[in-house]
MIDOVO-110148 format. One record per residue (C-alpha): residue number from 1; x, y, z; residue in three letters. Coordinates in steps of 0.05 Angstrom, whole numbers. Example, Ala and Ser with C-alpha at 12.3 -4.5 7.8 and 13.67 -1.06 7.14 Angstrom:
BEGIN
{r 1,{246,-90,156},ALA}
{r 2,{273,-21,143},SER}
***
This chain:
BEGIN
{r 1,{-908,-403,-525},UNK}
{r 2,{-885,-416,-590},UNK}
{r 3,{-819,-436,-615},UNK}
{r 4,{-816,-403,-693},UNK}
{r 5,{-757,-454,-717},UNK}
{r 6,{-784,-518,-676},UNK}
{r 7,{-851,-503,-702},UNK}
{r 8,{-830,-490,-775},UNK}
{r 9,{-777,-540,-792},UNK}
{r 10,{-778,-597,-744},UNK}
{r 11,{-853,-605,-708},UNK}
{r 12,{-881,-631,-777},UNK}
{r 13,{-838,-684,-773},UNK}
{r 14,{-872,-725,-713},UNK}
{r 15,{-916,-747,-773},UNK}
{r 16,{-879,-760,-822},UNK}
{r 17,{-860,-832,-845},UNK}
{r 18,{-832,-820,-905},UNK}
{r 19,{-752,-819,-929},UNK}
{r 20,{-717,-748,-906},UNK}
{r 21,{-650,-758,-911},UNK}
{r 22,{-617,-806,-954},UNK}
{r 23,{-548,-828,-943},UNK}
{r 24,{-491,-841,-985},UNK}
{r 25,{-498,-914,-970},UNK}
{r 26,{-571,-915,-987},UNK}
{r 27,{-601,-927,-921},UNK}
{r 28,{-651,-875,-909},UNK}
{r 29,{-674,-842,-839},UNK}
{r 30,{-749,-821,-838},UNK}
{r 31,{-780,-761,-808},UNK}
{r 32,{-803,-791,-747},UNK}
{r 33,{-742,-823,-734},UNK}
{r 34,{-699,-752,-750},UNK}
{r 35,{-750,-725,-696},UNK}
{r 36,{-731,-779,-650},UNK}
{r 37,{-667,-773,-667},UNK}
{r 38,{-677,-689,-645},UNK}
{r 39,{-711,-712,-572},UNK}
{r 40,{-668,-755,-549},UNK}
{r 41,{-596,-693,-573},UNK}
{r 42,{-643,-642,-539},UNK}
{r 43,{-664,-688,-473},UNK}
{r 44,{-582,-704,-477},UNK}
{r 45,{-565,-631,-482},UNK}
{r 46,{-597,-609,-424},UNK}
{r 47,{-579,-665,-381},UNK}
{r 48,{-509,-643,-387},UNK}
{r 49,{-532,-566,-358},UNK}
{r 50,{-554,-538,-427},UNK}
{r 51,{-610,-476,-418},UNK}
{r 52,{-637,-433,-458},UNK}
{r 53,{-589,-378,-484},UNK}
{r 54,{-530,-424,-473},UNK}
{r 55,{-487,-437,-526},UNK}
{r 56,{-471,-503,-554},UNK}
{r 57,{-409,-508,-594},UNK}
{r 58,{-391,-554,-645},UNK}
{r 59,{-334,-580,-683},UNK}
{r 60,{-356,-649,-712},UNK}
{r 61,{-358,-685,-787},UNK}
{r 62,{-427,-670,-820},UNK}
{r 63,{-478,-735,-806},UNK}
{r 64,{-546,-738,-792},UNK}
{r 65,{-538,-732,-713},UNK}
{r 66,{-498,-669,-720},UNK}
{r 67,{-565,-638,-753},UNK}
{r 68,{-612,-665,-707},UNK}
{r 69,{-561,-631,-649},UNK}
{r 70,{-572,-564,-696},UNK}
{r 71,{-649,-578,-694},UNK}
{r 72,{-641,-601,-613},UNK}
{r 73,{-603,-541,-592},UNK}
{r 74,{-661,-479,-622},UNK}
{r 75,{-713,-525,-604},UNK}
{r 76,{-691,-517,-528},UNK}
{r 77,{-679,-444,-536},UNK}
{r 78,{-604,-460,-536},UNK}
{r 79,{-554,-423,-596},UNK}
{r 80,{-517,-459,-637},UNK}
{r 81,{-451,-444,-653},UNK}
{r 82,{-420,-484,-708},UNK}
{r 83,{-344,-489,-724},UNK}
{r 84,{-306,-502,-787},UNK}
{r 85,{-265,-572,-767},UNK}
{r 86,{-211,-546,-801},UNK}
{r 87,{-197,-497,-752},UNK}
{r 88,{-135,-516,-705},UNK}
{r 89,{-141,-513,-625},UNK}
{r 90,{-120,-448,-616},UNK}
{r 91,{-172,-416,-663},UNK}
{r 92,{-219,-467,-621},UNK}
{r 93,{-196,-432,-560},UNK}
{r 94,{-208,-360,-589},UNK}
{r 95,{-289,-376,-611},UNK}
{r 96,{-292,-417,-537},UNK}
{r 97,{-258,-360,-496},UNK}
{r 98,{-308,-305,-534},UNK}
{r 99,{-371,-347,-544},UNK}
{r 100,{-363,-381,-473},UNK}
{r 101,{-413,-446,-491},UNK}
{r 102,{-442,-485,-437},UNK}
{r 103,{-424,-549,-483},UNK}
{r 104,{-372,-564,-531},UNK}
{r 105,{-377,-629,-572},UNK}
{r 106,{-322,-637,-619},UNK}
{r 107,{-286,-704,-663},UNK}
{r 108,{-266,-763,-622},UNK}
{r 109,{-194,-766,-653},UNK}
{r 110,{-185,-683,-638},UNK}
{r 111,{-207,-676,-564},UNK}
{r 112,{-137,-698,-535},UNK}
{r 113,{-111,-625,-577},UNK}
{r 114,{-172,-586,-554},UNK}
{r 115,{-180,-615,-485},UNK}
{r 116,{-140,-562,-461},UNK}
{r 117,{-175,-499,-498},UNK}
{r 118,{-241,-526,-477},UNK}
{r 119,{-223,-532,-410},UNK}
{r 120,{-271,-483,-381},UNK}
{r 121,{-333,-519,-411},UNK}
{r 122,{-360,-585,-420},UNK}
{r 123,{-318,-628,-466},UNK}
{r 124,{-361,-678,-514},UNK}
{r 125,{-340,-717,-562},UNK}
{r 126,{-384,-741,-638},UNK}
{r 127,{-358,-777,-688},UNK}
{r 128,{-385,-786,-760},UNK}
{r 129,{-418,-856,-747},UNK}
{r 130,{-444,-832,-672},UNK}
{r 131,{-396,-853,-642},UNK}
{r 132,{-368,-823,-584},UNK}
{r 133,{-387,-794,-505},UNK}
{r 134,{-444,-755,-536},UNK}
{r 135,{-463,-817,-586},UNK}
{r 136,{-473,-853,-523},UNK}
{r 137,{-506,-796,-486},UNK}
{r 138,{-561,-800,-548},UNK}
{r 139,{-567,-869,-551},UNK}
{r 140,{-585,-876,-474},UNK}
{r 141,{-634,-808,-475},UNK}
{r 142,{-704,-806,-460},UNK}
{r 143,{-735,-785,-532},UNK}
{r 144,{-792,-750,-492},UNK}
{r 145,{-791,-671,-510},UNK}
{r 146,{-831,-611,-493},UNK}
{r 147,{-796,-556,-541},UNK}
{r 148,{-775,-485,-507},UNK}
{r 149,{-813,-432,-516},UNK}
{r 150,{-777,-382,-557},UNK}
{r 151,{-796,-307,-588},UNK}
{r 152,{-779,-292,-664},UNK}
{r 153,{-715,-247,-635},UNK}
{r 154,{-682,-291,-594},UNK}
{r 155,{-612,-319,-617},UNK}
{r 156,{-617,-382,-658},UNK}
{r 157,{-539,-389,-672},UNK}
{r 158,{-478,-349,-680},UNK}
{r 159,{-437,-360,-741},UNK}
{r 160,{-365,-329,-731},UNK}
{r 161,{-336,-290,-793},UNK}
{r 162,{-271,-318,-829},UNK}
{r 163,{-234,-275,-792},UNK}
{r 164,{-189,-256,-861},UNK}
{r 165,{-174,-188,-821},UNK}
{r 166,{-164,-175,-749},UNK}
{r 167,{-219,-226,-701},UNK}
{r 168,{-264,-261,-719},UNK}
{r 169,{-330,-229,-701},UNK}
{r 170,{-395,-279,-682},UNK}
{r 171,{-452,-260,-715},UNK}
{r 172,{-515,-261,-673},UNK}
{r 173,{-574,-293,-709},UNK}
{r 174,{-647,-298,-688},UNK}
{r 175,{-698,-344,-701},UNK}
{r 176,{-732,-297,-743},UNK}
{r 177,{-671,-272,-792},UNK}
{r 178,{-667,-357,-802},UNK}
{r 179,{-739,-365,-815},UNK}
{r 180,{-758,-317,-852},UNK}
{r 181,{-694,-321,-906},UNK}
{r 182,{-717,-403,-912},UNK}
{r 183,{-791,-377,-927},UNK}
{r 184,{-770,-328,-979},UNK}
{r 185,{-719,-376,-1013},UNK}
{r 186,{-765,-427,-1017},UNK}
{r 187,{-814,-393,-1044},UNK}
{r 188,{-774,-359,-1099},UNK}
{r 189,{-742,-418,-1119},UNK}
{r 190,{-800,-457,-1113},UNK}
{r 191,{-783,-513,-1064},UNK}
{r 192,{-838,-561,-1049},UNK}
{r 193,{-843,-630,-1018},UNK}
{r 194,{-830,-663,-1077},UNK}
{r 195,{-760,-638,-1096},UNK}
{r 196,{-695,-685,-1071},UNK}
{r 197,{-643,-636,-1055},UNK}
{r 198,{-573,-668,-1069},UNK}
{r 199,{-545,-637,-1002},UNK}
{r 200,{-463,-650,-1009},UNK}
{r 201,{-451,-585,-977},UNK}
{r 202,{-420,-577,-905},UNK}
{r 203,{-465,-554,-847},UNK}
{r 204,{-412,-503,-809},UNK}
{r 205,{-439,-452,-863},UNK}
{r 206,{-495,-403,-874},UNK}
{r 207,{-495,-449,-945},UNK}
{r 208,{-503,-513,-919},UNK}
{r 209,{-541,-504,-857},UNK}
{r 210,{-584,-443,-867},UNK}
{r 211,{-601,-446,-933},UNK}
{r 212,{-593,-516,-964},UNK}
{r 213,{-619,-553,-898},UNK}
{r 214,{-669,-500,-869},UNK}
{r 215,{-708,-495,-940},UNK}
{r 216,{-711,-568,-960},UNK}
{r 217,{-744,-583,-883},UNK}
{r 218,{-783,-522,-882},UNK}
{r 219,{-818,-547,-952},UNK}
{r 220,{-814,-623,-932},UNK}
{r 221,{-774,-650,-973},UNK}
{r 222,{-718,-703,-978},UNK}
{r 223,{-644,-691,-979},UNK}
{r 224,{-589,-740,-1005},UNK}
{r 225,{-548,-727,-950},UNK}
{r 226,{-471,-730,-966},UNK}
{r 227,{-417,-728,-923},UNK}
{r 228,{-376,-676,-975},UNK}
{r 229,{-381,-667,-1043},UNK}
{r 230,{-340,-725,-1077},UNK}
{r 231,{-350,-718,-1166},UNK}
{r 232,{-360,-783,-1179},UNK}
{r 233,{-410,-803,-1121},UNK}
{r 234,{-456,-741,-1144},UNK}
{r 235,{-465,-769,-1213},UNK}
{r 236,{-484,-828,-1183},UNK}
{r 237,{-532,-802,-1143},UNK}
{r 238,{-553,-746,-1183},UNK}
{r 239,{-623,-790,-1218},UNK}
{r 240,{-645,-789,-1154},UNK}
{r 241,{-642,-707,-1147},UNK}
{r 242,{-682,-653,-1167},UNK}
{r 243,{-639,-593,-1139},UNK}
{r 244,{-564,-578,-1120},UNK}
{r 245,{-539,-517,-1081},UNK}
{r 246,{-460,-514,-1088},UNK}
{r 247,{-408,-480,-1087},UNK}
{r 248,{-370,-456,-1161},UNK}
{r 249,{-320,-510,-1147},UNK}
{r 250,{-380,-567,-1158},UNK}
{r 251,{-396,-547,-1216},UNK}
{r 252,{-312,-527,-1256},UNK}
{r 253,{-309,-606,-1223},UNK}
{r 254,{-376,-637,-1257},UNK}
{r 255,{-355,-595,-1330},UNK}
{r 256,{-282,-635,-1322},UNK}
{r 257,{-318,-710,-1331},UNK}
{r 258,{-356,-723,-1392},UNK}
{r 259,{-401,-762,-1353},UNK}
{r 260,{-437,-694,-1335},UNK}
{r 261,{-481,-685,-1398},UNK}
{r 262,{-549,-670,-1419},UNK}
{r 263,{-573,-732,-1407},UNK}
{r 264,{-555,-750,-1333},UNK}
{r 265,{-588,-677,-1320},UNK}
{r 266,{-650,-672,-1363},UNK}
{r 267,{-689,-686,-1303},UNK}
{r 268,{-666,-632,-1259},UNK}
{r 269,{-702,-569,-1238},UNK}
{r 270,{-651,-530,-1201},UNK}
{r 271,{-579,-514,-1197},UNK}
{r 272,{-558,-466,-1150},UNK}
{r 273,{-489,-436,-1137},UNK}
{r 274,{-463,-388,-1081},UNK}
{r 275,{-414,-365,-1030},UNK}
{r 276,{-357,-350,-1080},UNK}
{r 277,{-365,-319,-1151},UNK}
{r 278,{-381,-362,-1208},UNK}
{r 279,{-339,-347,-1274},UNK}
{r 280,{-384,-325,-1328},UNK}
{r 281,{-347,-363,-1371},UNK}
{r 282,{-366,-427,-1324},UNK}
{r 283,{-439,-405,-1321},UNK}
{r 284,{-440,-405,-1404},UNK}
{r 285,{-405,-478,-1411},UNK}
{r 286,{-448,-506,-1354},UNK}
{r 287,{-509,-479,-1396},UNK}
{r 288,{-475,-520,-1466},UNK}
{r 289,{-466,-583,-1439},UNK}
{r 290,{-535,-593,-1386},UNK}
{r 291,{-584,-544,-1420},UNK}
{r 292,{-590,-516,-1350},UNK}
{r 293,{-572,-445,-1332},UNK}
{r 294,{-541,-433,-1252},UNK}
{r 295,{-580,-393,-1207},UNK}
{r 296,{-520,-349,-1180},UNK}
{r 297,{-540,-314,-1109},UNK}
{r 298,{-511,-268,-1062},UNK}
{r 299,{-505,-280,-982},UNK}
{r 300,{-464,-275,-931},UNK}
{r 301,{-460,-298,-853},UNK}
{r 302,{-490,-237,-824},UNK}
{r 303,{-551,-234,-875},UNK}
{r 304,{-562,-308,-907},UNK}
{r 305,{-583,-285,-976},UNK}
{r 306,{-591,-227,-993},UNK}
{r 307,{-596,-222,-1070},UNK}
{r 308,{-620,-273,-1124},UNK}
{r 309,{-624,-290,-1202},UNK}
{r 310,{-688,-306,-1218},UNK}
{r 311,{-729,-369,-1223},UNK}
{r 312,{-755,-357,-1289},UNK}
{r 313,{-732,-308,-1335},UNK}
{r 314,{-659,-287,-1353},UNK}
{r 315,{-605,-316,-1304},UNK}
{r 316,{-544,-268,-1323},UNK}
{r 317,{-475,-288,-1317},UNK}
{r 318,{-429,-242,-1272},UNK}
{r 319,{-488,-214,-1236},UNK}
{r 320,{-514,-242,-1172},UNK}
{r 321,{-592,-222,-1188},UNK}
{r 322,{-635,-170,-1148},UNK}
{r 323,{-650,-167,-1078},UNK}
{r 324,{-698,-216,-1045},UNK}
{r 325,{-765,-197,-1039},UNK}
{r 326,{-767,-157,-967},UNK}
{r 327,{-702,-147,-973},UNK}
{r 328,{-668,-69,-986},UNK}
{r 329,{-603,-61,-1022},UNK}
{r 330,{-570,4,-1042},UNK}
{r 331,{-503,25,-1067},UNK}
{r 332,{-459,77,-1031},UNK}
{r 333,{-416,116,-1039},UNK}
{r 334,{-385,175,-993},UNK}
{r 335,{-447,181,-947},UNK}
{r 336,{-492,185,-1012},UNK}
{r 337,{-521,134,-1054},UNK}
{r 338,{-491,134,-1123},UNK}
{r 339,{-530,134,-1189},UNK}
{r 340,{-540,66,-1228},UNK}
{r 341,{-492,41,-1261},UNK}
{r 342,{-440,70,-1205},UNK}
{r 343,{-385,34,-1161},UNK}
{r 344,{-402,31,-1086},UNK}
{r 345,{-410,-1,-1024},UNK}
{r 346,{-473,-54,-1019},UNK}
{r 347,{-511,-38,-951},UNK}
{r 348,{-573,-84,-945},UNK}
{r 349,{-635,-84,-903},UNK}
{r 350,{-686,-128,-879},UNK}
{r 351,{-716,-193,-833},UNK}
{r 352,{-650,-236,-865},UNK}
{r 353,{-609,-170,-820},UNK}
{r 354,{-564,-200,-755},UNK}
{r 355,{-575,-177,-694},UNK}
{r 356,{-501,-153,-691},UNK}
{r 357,{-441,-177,-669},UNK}
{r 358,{-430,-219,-606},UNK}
{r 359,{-396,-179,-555},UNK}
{r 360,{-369,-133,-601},UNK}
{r 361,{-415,-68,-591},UNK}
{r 362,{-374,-16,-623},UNK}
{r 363,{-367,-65,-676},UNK}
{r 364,{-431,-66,-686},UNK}
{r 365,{-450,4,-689},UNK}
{r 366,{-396,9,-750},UNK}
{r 367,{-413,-41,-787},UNK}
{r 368,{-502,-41,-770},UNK}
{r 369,{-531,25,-782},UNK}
{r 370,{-586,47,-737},UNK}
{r 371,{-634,52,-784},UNK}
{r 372,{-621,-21,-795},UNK}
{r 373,{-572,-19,-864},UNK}
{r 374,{-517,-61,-852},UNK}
{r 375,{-450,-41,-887},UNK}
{r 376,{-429,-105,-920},UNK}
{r 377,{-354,-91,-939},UNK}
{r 378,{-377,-112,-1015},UNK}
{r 379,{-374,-71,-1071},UNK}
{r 380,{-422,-75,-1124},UNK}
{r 381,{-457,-41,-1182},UNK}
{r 382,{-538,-40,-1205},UNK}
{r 383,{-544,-48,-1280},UNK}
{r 384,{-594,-9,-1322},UNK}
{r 385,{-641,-74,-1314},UNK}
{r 386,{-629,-77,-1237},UNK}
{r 387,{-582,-130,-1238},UNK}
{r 388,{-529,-135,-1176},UNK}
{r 389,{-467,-142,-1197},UNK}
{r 390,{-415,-152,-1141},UNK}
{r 391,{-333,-114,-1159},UNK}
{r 392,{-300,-144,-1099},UNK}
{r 393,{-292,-128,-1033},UNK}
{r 394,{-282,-61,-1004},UNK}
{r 395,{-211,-80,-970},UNK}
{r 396,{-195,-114,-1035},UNK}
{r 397,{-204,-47,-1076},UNK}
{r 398,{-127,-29,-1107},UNK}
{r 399,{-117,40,-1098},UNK}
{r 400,{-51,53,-1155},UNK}
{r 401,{-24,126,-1171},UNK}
{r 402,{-89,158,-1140},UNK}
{r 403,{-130,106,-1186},UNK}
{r 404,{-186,59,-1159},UNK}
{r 405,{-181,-14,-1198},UNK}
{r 406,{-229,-61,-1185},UNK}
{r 407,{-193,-128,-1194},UNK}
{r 408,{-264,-164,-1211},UNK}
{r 409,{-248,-118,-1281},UNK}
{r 410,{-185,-145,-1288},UNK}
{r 411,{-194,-212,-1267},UNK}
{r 412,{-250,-223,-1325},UNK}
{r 413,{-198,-198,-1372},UNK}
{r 414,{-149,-237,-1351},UNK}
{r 415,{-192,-301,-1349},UNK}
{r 416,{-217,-287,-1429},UNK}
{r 417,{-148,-314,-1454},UNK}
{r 418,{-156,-383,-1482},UNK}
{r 419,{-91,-407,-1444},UNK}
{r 420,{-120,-384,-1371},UNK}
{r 421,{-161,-426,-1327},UNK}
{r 422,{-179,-365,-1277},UNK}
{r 423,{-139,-307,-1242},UNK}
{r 424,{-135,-268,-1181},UNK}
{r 425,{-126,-197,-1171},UNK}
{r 426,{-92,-164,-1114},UNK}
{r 427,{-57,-103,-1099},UNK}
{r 428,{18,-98,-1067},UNK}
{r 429,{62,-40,-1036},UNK}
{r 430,{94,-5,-1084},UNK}
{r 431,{153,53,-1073},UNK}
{r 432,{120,90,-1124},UNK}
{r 433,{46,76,-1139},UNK}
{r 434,{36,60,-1064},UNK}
{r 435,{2,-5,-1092},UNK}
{r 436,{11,-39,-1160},UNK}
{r 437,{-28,-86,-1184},UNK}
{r 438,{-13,-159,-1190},UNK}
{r 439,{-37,-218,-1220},UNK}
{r 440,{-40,-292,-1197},UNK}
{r 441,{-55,-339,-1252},UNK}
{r 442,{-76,-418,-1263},UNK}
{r 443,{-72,-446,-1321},UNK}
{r 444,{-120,-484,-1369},UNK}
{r 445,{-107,-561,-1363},UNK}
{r 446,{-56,-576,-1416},UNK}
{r 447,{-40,-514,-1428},UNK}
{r 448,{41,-485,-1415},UNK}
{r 449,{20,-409,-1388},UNK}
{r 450,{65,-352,-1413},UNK}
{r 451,{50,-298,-1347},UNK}
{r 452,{84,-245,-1400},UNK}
{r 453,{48,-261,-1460},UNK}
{r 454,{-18,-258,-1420},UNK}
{r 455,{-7,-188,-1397},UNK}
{r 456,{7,-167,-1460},UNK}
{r 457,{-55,-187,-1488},UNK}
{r 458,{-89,-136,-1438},UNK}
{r 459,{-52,-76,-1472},UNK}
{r 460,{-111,-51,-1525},UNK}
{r 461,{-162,-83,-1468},UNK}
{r 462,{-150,-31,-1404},UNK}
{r 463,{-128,27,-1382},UNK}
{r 464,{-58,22,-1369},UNK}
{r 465,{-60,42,-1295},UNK}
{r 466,{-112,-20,-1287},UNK}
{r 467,{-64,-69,-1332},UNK}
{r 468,{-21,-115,-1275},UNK}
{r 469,{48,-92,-1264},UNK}
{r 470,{75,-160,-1253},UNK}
{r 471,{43,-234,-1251},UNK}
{r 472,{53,-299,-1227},UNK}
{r 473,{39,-373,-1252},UNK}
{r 474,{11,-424,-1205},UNK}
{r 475,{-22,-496,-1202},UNK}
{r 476,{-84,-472,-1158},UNK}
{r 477,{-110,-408,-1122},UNK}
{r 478,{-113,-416,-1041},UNK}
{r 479,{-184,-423,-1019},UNK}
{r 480,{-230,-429,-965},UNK}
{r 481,{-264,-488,-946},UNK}
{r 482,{-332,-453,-988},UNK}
{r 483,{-288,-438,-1050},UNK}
{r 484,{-270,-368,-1036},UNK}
{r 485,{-199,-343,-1058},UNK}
{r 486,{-163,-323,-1001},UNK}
{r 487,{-137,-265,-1024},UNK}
{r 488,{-106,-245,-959},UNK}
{r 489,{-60,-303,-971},UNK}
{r 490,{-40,-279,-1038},UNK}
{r 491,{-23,-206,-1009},UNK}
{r 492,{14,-236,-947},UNK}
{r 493,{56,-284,-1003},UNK}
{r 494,{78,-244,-1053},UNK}
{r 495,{75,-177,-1004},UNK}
{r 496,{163,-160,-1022},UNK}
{r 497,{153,-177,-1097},UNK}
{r 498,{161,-99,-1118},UNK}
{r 499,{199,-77,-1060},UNK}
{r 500,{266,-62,-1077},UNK}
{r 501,{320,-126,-1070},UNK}
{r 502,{375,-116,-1012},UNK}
***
């Protein structure tokens, strides 16, 4: 019996001798020694009681053994469930109390704080040079290994949502929805086994893991593996590349040092951003100094990707592409799809489609049609040229005076005056309009931001019910560790500002 991610990403590695990951201090680890590397996590993982359909958590600093546990883990039928090491023990004890792993392997320096949520499985401990109880579990393992048999719907991982409202909800993901998202990237991006893929992304994510990792072994080639993404130690490495996947935050970084030219990147094929929006207005500078134009896609964790720009011809700012091929999208609206051009919910459909949501079977039936549509919670629009263009989110929508604002409209507004670096939109309670909207603003470096003066400038630009009622200067917007604005935060800080004072 086959096993579809074993046999696709990690099996063609017995053979290979060459370079596959490259670390940042230049020492490289071939594919037969990754594989190696793979036997002896998965003969270690189920010495410690690991079977298949048990999860194995983790909570560790990226390095090359916590991908090979990744690879071990599906390769003996096992699901992986990574965790963001940013979270604090008692999220840790939420995701162990609902996921229930057979194994949890978390930082040396952090198990003392977790031992106690992770006392009803096996505690583990990894650290970023392999150190650790597991480090030494892999070092004395047997590398002999007879993959698990495994059918293209069995679970692969589960990837728990942010958790910006109410739980956190695990999203169940097979073998297939993995593989068949890494086949259809590759392909339309054109990964083969000559491209270096300047990997600086972390490997918690759908980003990092599923997309970045899965597509560069699936096509066999070789990824500069970095620990995090540090500005100066990517243009150092960046001759070496032919592709990047990151996150909008690489990119406003590499634009800040005039290092980053046309030069150092004429020999690049491929930039690729994702998992938070990219400013237009970085998209067009990032095309004036490199030559290069973003590829700006659309994913999430309970699809992977689901929309692209394309390889070749136009890449538009603003818009996130058009659906993958195999992939369905559709805009709704009220029960009813809405004409192009309209405002609606995105539902998508196809192989990249979670199972649903781990334990959480009403959940699931709300958010996973049976059909198969999921209901994303984005909002987005289809241009006359088919272009996806996502508004927001649909909890994020500002309902004022009876009025639907999409902040994404206000936000580019905002962001067109010289003196503003970027913006978020939000809406907050209001004794009259029931919401009003509001505006959180950073300023351009060197620039002394006027929060007045820039609202003004909106007056001849929108409607009046979509122009902010009030705004705020700060030095940065709160984000995740992806580069998303957390725009929970900003509602939950600023929540009083129009109530009225005591």
């Amino acid at each position: 019996m086959s096993n579809p991610l074993y046999d696709a990403l990690f099996a063609p590695l017995t053979h290979r001798d060459g370079p596959l990951l490259i670390l940042e201090s230049g020492e490289s680890i071939s594919g037969t020694a990754f594989h190696a590397m793979i036997a002896r996590a998965a003969k270690a993982l189920c010495d410690l009681g690991v079977r298949p359909g048990d999860r194995v958590a983790v909570q560790i600093a990226k390095s090359a053994e916590a991908l090979a546990i990744y690879a071990a883990t599906v390769s003996i039928g096992a699901v992986f469930l990574p965790l963001n090491p940013a979270y604090t023990p008692p999220e840790v004890g939420y995701f162990l109390d609902d996921a229930t792993p057979r194994l949890f392997i978390c930082d040396p320096a952090k198990a003392a704080a977790l031992a106690g949520v992770a006392s009803q499985t096996t505690l583990k401990t990894l650290d970023a040079k392999g150190g650790g109880s597991f480090g030494a579990d892999l070092g004395a393992a047997d590398p002999a290994f007879v993959p698990e048999g495994r059918l293209g719907a069995d679970l692969a991982a589960i990837l728990y949502t942010s958790g910006t409202t109410g739980r956190s909800k695990g999203a169940m993901l097979t073998h297939d929805n993995l593989l068949s998202n890494a086949q259809t990237l590759a392909a339309l991006w054109r990964f083969t086994d000559n491209d270096v893929l300047l990997h600086a992304l972390p490997i918690f994510h759908t980003h990092g893991l599923f997309v970045a990792s899965n597509v560069s072994l699936l096509t066999g080639g070789q990824m500069i593996f970095l620990s995090g993404f540090d500005a100066s130690t990517v243009l150092r490495l960046l001759p070496q590349a032919t592709a990047l996947m990151g996150v909008p935050t690489f990119y406003t970084r590499l634009l800040e040092d005039a290092r980053f030219n046309h030069a150092l990147t004429a020999h690049m094929r491929l930039f690729v951003s994702g998992s938070a929006p990219l400013l237009a207005d970085t998209h067009r500078q990032f095309y004036a100094r490199t030559g290069h134009r973003i590829l700006e896609r659309y994913g999430m964790t309970e699809t992977n990707m689901n929309t692209s720009n394309p390889y070749t011809g136009e890449r538009r700012a603003g818009t996130v592409g058009f659906p993958l091929p195999g992939v369905e999208l559709r805009i709704m609206a009220d029960g009813a799809q809405v004409p192009q051009g309209g405002v609606g919910g995105i539902e998508v459909r196809g192989p990249n489609v979670f199972a649903g949501y781990w334990q959480m079977p009403e959940k699931t039936r709300e958010e996973l049609r049976p059909d198969g549509w999921f209901i994303t919670g984005d909002l987005g629009q289809i241009d006359a040229d088919g272009y996806v263009q996502i508004v927001g989110r649909a909890k994020d929508l500002v309902i004022s005076g009876g009025f639907n604002i999409y902040p994404i409209e206000v936000e580019l507004a905002l962001d067109e005056h010289p003196d503003v670096l970027e913006s978020a939109v939000v809406g907050l309670p209001h004794p009259d309009f029931g919401e009003a909207v509001f505006a959180v603003l950073v300023a351009q470096k060197g620039c002394t931001l006027n929060a007045d003066a820039v609202l003004a400038s909106l007056s001849d630009r929108l409607a009046r019910f979509k122009q902010p009622k009030a705004a705020v200067v700060v030095p940065e917007l709160p984000r995740n560790t992806m580069g998303k604005v957390q725009k929970a935060a900003l509602r939950a800080s600023y929540a009083a500002w129009f109530q009225p004072k005591a």
